[in-house]
N, C-alpha and C positions, 0 to 999 in steps of 0.2 A: 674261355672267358667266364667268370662267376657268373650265376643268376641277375645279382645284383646292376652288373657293368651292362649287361644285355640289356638290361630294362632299362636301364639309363640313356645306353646306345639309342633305341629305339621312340624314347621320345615320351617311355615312363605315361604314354595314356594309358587312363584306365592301369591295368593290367598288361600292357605292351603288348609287346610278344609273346607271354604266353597265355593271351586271350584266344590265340591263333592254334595253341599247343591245346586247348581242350579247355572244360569245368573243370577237371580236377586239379590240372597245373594253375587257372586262374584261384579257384577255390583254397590251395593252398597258400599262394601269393598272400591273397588278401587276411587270410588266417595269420598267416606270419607277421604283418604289415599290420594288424589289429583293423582291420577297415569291414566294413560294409559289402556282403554280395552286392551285385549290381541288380537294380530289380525295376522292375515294369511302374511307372506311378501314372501311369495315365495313359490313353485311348484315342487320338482324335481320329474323326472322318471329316474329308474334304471333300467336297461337290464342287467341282468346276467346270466350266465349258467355254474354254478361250477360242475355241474352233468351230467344227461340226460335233465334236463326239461329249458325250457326256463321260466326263471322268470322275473315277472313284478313287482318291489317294489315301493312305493311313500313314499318320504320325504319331509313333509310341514313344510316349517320351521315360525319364528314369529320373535314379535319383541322385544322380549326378548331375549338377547344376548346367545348362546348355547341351547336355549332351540326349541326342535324340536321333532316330531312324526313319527314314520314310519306304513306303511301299506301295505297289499297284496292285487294288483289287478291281479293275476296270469291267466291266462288265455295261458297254453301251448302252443295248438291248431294254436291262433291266437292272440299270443303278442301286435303284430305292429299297428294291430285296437286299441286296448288297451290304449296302449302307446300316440297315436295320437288324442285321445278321448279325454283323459285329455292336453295333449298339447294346444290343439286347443280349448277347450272348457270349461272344469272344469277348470284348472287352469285359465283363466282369470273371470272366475263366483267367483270363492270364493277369487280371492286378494281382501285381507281389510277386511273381516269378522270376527268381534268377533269369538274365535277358542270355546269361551262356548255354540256356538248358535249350538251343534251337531245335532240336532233332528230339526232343520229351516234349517238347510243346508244342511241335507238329503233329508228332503222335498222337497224343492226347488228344488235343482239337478235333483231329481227323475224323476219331470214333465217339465225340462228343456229344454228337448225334444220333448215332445206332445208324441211323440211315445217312447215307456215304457216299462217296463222289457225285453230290449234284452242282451244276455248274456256281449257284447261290452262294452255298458253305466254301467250294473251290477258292472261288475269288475273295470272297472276305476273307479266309485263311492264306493265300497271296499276300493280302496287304499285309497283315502281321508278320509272317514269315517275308519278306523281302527288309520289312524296316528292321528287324531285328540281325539279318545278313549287315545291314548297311550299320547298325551300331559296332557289331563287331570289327567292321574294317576300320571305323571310327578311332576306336578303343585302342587295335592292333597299330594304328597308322598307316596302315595300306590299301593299296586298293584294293576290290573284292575279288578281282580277277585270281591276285597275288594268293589270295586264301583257297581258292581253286584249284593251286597249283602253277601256277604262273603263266604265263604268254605263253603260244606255241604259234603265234603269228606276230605281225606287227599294228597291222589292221584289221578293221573287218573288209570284206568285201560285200557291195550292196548290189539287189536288182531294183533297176528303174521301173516306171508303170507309165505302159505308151497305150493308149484308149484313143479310137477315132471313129465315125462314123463313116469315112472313106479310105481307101488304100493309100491316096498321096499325102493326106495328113497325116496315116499311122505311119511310110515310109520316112517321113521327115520326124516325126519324133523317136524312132528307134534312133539314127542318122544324128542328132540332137544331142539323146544320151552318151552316144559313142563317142560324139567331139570332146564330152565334159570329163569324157575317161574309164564311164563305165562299160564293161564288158558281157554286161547281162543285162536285161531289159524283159520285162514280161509284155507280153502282147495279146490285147482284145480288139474286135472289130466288131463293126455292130452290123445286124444283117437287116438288110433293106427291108425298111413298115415291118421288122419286127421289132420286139424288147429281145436287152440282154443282157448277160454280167457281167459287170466293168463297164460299161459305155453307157454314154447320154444316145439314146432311140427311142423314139416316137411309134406306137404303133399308125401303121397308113389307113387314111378311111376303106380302102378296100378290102384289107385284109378282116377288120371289123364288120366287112360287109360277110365276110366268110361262115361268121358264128351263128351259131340256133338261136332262138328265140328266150329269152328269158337270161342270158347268160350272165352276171353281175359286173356291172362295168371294171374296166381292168385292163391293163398293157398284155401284150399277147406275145407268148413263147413258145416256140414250134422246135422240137431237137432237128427235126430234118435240115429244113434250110437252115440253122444253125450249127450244124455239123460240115454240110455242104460248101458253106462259108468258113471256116476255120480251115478245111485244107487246101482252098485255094487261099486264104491267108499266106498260110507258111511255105505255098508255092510260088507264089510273086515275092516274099520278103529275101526267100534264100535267092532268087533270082534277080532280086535286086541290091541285098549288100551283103551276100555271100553266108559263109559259116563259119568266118572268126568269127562274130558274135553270137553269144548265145543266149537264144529266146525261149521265152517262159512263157504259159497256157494256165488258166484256171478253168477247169470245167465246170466248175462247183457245185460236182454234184447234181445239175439240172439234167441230165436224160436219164434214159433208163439204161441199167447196167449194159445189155447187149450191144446198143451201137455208143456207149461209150469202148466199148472194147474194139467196136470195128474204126471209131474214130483214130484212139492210139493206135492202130493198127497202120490206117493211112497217112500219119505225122509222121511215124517212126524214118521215112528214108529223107527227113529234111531234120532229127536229129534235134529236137529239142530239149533245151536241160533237163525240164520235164516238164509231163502234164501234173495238174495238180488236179484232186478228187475228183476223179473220174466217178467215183462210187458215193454213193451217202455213205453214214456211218451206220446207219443200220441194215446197210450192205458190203459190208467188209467181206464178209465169205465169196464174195466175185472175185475178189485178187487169186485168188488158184485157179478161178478160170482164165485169168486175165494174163497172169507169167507166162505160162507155156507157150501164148500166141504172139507174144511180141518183147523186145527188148528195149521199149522206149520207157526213157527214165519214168518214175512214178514219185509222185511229193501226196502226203497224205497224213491228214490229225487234224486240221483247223480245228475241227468240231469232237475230239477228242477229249472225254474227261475223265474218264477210266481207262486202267491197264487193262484190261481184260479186251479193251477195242484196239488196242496196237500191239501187246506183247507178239501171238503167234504172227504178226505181220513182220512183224521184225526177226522171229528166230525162225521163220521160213523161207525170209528173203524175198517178200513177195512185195516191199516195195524199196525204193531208193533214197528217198529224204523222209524225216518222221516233222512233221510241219504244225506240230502241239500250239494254242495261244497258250502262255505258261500261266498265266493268272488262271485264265478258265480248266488249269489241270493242276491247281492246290499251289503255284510258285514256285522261284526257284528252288528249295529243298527236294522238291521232287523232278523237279526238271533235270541238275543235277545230274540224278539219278536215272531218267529215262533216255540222255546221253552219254552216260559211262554203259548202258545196257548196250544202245544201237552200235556203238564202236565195236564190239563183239562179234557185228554180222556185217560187219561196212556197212550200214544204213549212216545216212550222212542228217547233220541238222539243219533245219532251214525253218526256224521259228518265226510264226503268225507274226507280223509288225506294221500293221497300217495307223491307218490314224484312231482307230478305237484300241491301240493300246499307249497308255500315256504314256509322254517321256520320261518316267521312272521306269514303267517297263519295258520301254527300250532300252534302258542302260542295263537291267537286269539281262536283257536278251546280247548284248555286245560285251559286257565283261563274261558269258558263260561262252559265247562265240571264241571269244581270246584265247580260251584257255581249255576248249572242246579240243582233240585233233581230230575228230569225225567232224567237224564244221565243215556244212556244203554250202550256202549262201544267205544272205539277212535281207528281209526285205523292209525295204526302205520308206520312213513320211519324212518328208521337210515340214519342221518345223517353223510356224508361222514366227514374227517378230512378239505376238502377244502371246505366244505359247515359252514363248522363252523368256516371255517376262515372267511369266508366273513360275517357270519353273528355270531358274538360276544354275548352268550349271551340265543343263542337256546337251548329250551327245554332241559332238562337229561331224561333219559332212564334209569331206572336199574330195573330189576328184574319184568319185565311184565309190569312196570309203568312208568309215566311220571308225571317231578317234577315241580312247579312252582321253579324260583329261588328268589320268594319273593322282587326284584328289581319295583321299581315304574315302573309304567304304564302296557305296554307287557313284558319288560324285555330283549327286544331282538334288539337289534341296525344290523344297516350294515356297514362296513365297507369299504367304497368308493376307498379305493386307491389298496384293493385285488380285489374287485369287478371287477374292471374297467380289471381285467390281466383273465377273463373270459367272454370274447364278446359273443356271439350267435356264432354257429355252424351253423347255417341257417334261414329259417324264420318263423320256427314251426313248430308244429308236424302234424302229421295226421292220422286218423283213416278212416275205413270202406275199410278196401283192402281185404277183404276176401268175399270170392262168393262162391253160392250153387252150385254143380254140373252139375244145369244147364245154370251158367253163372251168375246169378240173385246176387244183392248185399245184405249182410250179415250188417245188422245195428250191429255199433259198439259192 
């Protein structure tokens, strides 16, 4: 088929099909065609909060009349750095930029600063680099997945989140999930008069009676009976609806390395998908202690924003899912990328997705899921009815999965004029309020 007929085929946006083919096949097109690169004419940032999280979206628009991309540079914690990163500084780096130059403009961005993978610049370069993913599917007529390399699945598959303060509530919501279809379910319990992650718990007047004098008020985390209580967890769970399902653990990171490694140790004969960060990230070098004594799966990266904290994890096989938030580690361009690595050592993906990443980048995390074959599971937010207002177009959910909706690019627009009737509630969230009994601070 001519050039010509293909473009026509294809539906003649932008550049069609060979928006998909690279810069230089678009670059020539439009030199032929007498027309215009396509180029960046504007910047926006969005501050919304339809829910619990404060969300950060970016809309680069062009010069192309209607035609424009959106992206997640979410970052909960700490929006307004976010926000103001690209204000000040990406947006006026990339006005005028061919919007096909994805991969020089990533680059560029990247070392814009000299100083380099901080979570701040990550996610504002997120934003950018997703909405310009999403014009090019626009431009192509495809979805992004297609630009990926196509499906190597149908769906995604999701893990559910069962949190209880008791055994018979947590058994009835794994029980819950299972009836709706899903086959994975992550599982936290909370441990008696203490605090913990994932669950609503109350520290108990006595156990407050436990502490020194002077200590700053504060919920109280103990790894003993916290540990103590997680393998009688997944002792009554598998004894109660067996091991076709499979349950999921966050540790997050709250004890310290060594009886994190004897905890994975005592899970390991009830067989969980996996424990997730058993280690901080500035304890990664425990995974070589941690392989050779046990073979329960390991999920690990939430808190991941440089290669240099997962590469040797991955080319030594020391763990089993690579679990990146992809905003907070520069966007899909380099996510991408840190997926075509893990396939390499069967490290499987199973990207950060609760509710502080927004529905844009959960479609960035479901079209890369599509078209990963190292995909090992997605985790899953339901999407309130005002988050769907605002954002037109987010992911489906049915029956344990999640749907592309087959729409060019992400698929997933915002809606500016609902947005705007959902300000900020404040100036972000924050973690680490939880202390050991002897006052001492409790990492996230």
């Amino acid at each position: 088929m001519h050039r010509r007929n293909l473009l026509k085929t294809f539906g003649g946006a932008g550049a069609g099909l060979l928006a998909a083919a690279g810069p230089l096949a678009q670059a020539q097109e439009t030199a032929r065609r007498g027309m215009p690169p396509l180029k960046i004419t504007d910047v926006k940032v969005i501050l919304t909060q339809p829910g619990a999280d404060h969300l950060v979206i970016v809309k680069v628009l062009t010069n192309e009349p209607g035609l424009y991309g959106v992206g997640c540079a979410t970052h909960r914690e700490r929006p307004l750095p976010v926000a103001s990163y690209i204000e000040n500084y990406l947006k006026p780096f990339v006005m005028g930029r061919n919007c096909d130059e994805i991969e020089d403009i990533w680059q560029s961005a990247y070392v814009q600063s000299y100083f380099r993978s901080g979570v701040t610049g990550n996610n504002a370069l997120s934003g950018i680099d997703g909405a310009l993913w999403d014009i090019l599917g626009k431009r192509s007529g495809m979805p992004l997945y297609k630009l990926l390399g196509g499906k190597v699945r149908t769906a995604v598959p999701l893990y559910g989140h069962a949190s209880a303060s008791d055994f018979p509530d947590l058994e009835d919501q794994v029980r819950k999930w299972m009836s709706q279809g899903y086959r994975h379910v992550r599982v936290q319990l909370a441990v008696p008069g203490y605090s913990g992650y994932g669950v609503r718990a109350e520290t108990a007047p006595e156990v407050l009676k436990m502490r020194p004098e002077g200590v700053p008020p504060s919920p109280v985390f103990e790894p003993t009976p916290y540990i103590n209580n997680t393998i009688k967890m997944f002792d009554q769970l598998r004894a109660k609806v067996g091991f076709d399902v499979e349950l999921l653990h966050d540790i997050h990171e709250r004890v310290p390395p060594n009886q994190a490694i004897q905890l994975c140790k005592a899970v390991e004969p009830y067989r969980p998908f996996f424990m997730e960060d058993p280690f901080a990230p500035e304890d990664v070098a425990w995974f070589r202690t941690l392989r050779p004594q046990t073979s329960c799966s390991i999920a690990m990266g939430e808190l991941f924003v440089n290669r240099n904290e997962w590469v040797f994890l991955v080319a030594e096989r020391l763990i089993d899912f690579i679990r990146i938030h992809i905003s907070a580690a520069g966007g899909l361009n380099m996510a991408r990328k840190v997926a075509a690595c893990c396939e390499f050592f069967n490290v499987r993906t199973a990207w950060h997705g609760p509710g502080n990443v927004s529905p844009v980048g959960h479609a960035v995390n479901m079209h890369l899921d599509l078209a990963s074959y190292n995909f090992g599971i997605q985790e899953q937010n339901v999407f309130s009815d005002a988050t769907r207002e605002v954002f037109p177009g987010a992911p489906e959910i049915r029956g344990g999965y999640m749907y592309a909706n087959d729409q060019p690019g992400l698929g997933i627009d915002i809606n500016e004029r609902v947005a705007v009737k959902f300000p900020y509630k404040g100036v972000g969230g924050s973690r680490g309020n939880d202390r050991r009994l002897d006052g001492s601070i409790v990492r996230p």
